[in-house]
N, C-alpha and C positions, 0 to 999 in steps of 0.2 A: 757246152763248155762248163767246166765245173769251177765254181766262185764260193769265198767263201765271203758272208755279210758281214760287215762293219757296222751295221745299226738295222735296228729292227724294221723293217719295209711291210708296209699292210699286202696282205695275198700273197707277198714270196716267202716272207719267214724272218727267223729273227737273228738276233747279235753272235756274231761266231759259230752260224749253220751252215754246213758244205751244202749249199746247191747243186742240182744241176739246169742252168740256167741256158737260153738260146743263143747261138755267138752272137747274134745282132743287139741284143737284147743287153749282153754282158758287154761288148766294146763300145756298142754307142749311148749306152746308160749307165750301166754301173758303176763301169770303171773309170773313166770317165770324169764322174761326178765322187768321187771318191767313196761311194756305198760298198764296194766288195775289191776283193783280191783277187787275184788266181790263183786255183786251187794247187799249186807247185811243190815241191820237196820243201824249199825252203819258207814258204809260208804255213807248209803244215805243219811242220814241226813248230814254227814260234805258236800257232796254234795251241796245240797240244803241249807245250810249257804252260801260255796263259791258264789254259783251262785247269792244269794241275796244280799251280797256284792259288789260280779260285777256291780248289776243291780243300786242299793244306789250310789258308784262309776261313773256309767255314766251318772247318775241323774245330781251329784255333778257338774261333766264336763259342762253338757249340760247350767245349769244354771250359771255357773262362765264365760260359751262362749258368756252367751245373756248378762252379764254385760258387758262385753270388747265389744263386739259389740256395742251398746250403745253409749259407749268410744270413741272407733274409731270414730262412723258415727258425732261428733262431733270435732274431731280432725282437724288441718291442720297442716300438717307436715311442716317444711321447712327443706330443704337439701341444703345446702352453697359447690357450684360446682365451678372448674376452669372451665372457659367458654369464647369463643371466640370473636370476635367484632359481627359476624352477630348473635349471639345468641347458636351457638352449643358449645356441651358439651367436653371435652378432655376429651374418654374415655364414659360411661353411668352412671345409677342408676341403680343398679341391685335390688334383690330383698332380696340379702344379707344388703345390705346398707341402705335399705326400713329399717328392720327389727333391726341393729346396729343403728341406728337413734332412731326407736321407743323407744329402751332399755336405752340411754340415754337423752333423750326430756322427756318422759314423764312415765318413768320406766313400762313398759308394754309389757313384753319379749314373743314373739312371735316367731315360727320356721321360717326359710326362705320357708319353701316347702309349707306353709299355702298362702301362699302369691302370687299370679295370677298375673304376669308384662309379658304382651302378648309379648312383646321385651322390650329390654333394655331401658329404657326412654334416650335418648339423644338431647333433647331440653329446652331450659328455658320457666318457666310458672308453672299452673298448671296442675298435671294429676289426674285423678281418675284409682284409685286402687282397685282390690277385694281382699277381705280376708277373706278365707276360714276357720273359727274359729273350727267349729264340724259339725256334719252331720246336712243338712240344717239350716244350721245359716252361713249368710255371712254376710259379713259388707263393707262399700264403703268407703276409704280413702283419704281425698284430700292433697296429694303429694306437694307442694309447692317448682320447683327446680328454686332456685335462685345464680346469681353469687358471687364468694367473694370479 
C-alpha cells in the first residue's frame, strides 16, 4: 500500500515521502496513529502544492539572502566599547552584539548563530566578519570596534 509520511519515522523515511509500505503495517500503524496518508489522487496533489510552496519559499529566502549580502559586503559596522589605555577591550564582542548592533545601525536583523566570530573579538580596530545568510551565500562584514 502506498502512504505518504506525515513526520519523519526512524528506518521508514521521512516528512512527505511516498512509501511503499505493507497493508498491515499501513492500516494498523500508520494510519491509524495519524503518521501517513494514503497515497490517493487527492492527497497527492495537496502534496505536490505543499512541496511547490516549500520550493517558491526557499527561492523567496535564497534571493532576500543575496540582497543582505550585498548590504553587508558594503557595510562598516562600528561598536563603541569600554576599552583600556594599551587598546584591550573590558569584556569582548560576541556575535550576540555583532548582530544587536546590526538591528539597530542599520535595521537588518540577523540570527546570532548566522554569524561566524572564530573568538570573541577583544581588541580595538577593525575585524572582518563572515556571515552565513542561506546555503552558500556568505557575506564579509567589516566590524569597526572603537572606544567610547
Amino acid at each position: 500500500m502506498k502512504v505518504i509520511l506525515k513526520a519523519d519515522i526512524k528506518g521508514v523515511g521521512k516528512k512527505n515521502q511516498i512509501i511503499n509500505a505493507s497493508d498491515g503495517y499501513a492500516r494498523n500503524f500508520l494510519l491509524p496513529k495519524g503518521l501517513a496518508v494514503a497515497a490517493d489522487k487527492g492527497n497527492m496533489s495537496e502534496l505536490e502544492l505543499k512541496l511547490n510552496s516549500a520550493k517558491f519559499q526557499k527561492e523567496q529566502e535564497k534571493e532576500n539572502a543575496g540582497e543582505i549580502a550585498k548590504k553587508l559586503s558594503q557595510i562598516s559596522l562600528k561598536i563603541p566599547v569600554k576599552a583600556g589605555e594599551n587598546g584591550k577591550i573590558f569584556g569582548g564582542v560576541s556575535s550576540k552584539e555583532i548582530a544587536q548592533n546590526l538591528e539597530k545601525q542599520y535595521n537588518i536583523k540577523i540570527d546570532k548563530k548566522k554569524i561566524d566570530v572564530k573568538e570573541t573579538i577583544k581588541t580595538l580596530g577593525v575585524h572582518i566578519v563572515e556571515i552565513k545568510l542561506f546555503e552558500g551565500i556568505t557575506s564579509k562584514l567589516k566590524v569597526n570596534v572603537v572606544a567610547e
